[in-house]
C-alpha positions in Angstrom: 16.7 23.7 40.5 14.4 26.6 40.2 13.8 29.1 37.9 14.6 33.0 39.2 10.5 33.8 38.4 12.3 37.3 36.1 14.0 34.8 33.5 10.0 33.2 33.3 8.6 36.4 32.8 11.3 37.8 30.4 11.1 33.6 28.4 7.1 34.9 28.4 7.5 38.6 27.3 10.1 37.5 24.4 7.8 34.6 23.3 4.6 37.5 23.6 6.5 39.7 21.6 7.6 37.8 18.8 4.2 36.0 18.3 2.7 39.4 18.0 5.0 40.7 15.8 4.5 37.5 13.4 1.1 37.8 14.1 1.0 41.5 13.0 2.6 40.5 10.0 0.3 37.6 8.7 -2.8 40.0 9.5 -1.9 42.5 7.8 -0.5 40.4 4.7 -4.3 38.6 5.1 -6.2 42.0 4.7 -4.4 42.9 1.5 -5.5 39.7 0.0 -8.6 40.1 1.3 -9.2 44.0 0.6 -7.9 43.2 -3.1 -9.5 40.0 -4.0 -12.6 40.2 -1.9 -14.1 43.8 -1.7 -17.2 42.4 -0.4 -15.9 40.6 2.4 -13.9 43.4 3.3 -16.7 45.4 3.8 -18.1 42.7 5.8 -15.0 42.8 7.9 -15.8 46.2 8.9 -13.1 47.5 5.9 -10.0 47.3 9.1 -6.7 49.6 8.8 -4.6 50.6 11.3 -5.7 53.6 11.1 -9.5 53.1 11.1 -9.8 50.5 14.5 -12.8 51.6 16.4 -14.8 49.3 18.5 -17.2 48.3 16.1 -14.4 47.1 13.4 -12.5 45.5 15.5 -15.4 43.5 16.6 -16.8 42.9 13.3 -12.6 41.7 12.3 -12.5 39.8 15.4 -16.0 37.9 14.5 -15.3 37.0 11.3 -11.7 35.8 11.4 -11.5 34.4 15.0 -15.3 33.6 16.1 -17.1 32.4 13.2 -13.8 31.8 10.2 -15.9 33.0 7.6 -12.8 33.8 5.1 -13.0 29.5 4.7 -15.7 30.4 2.1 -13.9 32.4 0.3 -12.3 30.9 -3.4 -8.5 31.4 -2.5 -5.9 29.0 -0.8 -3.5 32.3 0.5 -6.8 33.4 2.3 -7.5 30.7 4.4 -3.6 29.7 5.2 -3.5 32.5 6.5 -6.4 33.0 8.1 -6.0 30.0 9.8 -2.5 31.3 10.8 -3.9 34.3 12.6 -6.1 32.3 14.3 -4.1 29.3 16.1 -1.7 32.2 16.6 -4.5 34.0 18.7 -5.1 31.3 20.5 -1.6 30.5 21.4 -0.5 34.1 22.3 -3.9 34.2 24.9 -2.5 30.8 26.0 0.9 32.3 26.5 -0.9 35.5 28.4 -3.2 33.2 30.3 0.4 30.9 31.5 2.1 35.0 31.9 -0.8 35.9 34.6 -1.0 32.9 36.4 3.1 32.6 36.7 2.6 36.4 38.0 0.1 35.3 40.5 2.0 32.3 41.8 4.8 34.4 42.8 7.1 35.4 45.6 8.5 38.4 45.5 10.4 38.5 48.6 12.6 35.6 47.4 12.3 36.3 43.7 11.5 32.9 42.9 8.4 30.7 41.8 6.3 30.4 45.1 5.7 26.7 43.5 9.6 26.0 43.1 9.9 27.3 46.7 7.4 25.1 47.9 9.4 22.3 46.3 12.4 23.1 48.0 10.9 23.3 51.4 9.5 20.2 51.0 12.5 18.7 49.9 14.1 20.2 53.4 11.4 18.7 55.3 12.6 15.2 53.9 16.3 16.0 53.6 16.1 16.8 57.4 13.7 13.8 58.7 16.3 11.4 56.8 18.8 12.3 59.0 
């Protein structure tokens, strides 16, 4: 049994789209915290808004939280829950993206079905037919 490759990419876009949305959630619950309790760390975060995302912020934000997790040295539990919360959720939505891309790129379009599953099937053919 195969897998119409549409359902896969709609199971991937759903699962994309409510990590990000958690994920949006838990960030911007972590730079309250952080903006309120550490002002100097903030700053050392770039000071990041919605509003103010240049490059240079969003690098600095990305450095400290994802690259080097320099909010474990702050002095508060919150901070670091959910600091590490952004993080393996990071890592699982690029997971999720990488799994999305290659999906995309093992696809058949003409048959709208996973060129892997199709593979399968032939093969199972093959066999089917050499039994007999």
């Amino acid at each position: 049994m195969s897998i119409p490759h549409l359902l896969a990419f709609e199971l991937i876009y759903a699962a994309l789209a409510v990590l990000l949305a958690v994920m949006a959630i838990v960030y911007a619950y972590f730079r309250h915290l952080v903006r309120t309790q550490f002002p100097s760390a903030w700053r050392e975060m770039g000071e990041p808004t919605y509003l103010n995302q240049s490059l240079t912020t969003t690098w600095k934000t990305f450095r400290y939280i994802i690259v080097r997790a320099e909010y474990k040295k702050l002095d508060s539990r919150a901070v670091k829950v959910l600091g590490d919360a952004v993080r393996i959720a990071y890592f699982v939505f690029m997971g999720i993206f990488i799994y999305g891309v290659v999906l995309f790129f093992k696809c058949d379009p003409s048959s709208k079905r996973l060129a892997m599953d199709k593979d399968h099937e032939e093969e199972k053919e093959s066999e089917s037919i050499s039994a007999e």
